[in-house]
Structure formats: structure tokens, C-alpha cells
C-alpha positions in Angstrom: -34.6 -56.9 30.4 -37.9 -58.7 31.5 -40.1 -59.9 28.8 -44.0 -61.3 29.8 -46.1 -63.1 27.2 -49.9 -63.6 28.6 -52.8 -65.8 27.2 -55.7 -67.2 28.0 -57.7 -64.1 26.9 -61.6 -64.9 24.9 -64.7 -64.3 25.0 -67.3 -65.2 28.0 -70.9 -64.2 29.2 -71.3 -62.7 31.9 -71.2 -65.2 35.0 -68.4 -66.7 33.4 -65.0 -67.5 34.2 -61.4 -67.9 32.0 -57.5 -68.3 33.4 -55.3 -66.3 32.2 -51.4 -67.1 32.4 -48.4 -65.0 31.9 -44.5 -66.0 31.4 -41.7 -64.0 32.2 -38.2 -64.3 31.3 -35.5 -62.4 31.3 -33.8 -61.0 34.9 -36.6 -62.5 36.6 -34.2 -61.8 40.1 -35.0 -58.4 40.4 -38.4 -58.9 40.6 -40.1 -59.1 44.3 -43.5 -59.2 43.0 -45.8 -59.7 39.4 -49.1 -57.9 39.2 -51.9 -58.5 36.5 -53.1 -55.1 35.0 -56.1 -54.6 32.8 -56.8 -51.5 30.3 -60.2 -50.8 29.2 -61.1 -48.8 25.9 -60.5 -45.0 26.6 -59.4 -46.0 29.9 -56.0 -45.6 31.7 -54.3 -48.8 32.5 -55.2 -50.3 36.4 -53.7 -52.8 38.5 -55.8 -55.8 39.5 -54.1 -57.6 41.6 -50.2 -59.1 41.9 -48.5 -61.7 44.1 -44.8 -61.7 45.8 -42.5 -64.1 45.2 -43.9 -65.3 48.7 -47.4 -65.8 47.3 -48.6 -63.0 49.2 -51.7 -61.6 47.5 -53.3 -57.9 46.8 -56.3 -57.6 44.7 -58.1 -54.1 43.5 -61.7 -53.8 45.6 -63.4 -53.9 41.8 -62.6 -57.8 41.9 -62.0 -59.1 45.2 -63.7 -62.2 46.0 -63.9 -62.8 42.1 -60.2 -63.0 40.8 -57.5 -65.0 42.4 -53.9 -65.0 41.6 -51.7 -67.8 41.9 -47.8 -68.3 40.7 -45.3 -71.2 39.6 -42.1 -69.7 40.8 -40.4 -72.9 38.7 -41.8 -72.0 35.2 -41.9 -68.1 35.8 -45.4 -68.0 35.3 -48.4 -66.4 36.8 -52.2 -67.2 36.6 -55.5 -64.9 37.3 -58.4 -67.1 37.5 -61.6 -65.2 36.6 -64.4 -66.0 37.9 -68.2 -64.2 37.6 -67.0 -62.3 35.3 -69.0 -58.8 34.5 -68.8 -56.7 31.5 -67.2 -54.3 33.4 -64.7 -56.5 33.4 -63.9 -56.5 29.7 -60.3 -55.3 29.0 -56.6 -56.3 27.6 -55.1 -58.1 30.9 -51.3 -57.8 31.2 -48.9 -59.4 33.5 -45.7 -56.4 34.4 -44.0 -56.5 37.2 -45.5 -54.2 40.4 -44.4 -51.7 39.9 -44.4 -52.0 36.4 -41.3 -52.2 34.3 -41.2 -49.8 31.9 -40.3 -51.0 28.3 -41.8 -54.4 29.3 -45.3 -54.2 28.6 -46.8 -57.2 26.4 -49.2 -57.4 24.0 -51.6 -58.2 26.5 -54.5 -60.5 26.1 -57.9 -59.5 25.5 -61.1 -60.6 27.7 -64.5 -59.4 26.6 -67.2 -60.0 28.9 -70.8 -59.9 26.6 -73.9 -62.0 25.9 
């Protein structure tokens, strides 16, 4: 079983920026990549972006150019780093695996974009 805790989630205006980080433990080897998700209110969940154990990244069109992903293969952790952030953008983050275990979903953190 994988377990992911993330943080880092607050509250910004728009233009902003926040980090968010997200630690996984657990059988972290049968993992090839760790993707940050985002779930809106009355929205389904979406992927935003992951990273291979590589540090190959993907990112969803919605924030490329905006959101960058990095990793810390030593400390099992992942970072998205937020930057001119919109309301749009306002949503619990998790971190899951890609594709997502199921059963391993956090709590999520929650980013709210507002002025």
C-alpha cells in the first residue's frame, strides 16, 4: 500500500503563487511516475500534471507555462510550484500515483484562488 500526504495548500489572489509538496510512503517501487490532481467543487477530479521517476514532465494545457513539477527521489516527495495563479484554479490538489492508485487518495490540500 502507497500512502501520500500533501500540503502547502492556502489562500492567494489571483497573480499569486504557492508550492505545494506531497510525501509518499509505502511500496514506493512500483511506482514509475507521481502526478498532481486537482478537484474543483461539483467537478470530477483532473490531472494536472506528474513527473517519472526520470524527471520527465507532462502538464494539462489549462496550466502549462504556469505550474512546474519537480521531485526529490531521496525523500519520496513531489512539489507543484504555482505560479499566476487564477481562480479557475481554485481546488483540493492531490498527489496519486499516474495512474492513480485506487484506495490511496489523500486528504488533499485545498488552494483557493480569490481577492
Amino acid at each position: 500500500q502507497v500512502q501520500f500526504v500533501e500540503s502547502g495548500g492556502g489562500v492567494v489572489q489571483p497573480g499569486g503563487s504557492l508550492r505545494l509538496s506531497c510525501e509518499a510512503s509505502g511500496m514506493m517501487f512500483r511506482i514509475a511516475a507521481m502526478g498532481w490532481y486537482r478537484q474543483a467543487a461539483g467537478k470530477q477530479r483532473e490531472l494536472v500534471g506528474s513527473i517519472t521517476s526520470g524527471g520527465s514532465t507532462w502538464y494539462a494545457d489549462s496550466v502549462k507555462g504556469r505550474f512546474t513539477i519537480s521531485g526529490d527521489n531521496a525523500k519520496n516527495t513531489i512539489y507543484l510550484q504555482m505560479n499566476s495563479l487564477k481562480p479557475e484554479d481554485t481546488a483540493v490538489y492531490f498527489c496519486n500515483a499516474r495512474p492513480g492508485i485506487p484506495g490511496s487518495w489523500g486528504q488533499g490540500t485545498q488552494v483557493t484562488v480569490s481577492s
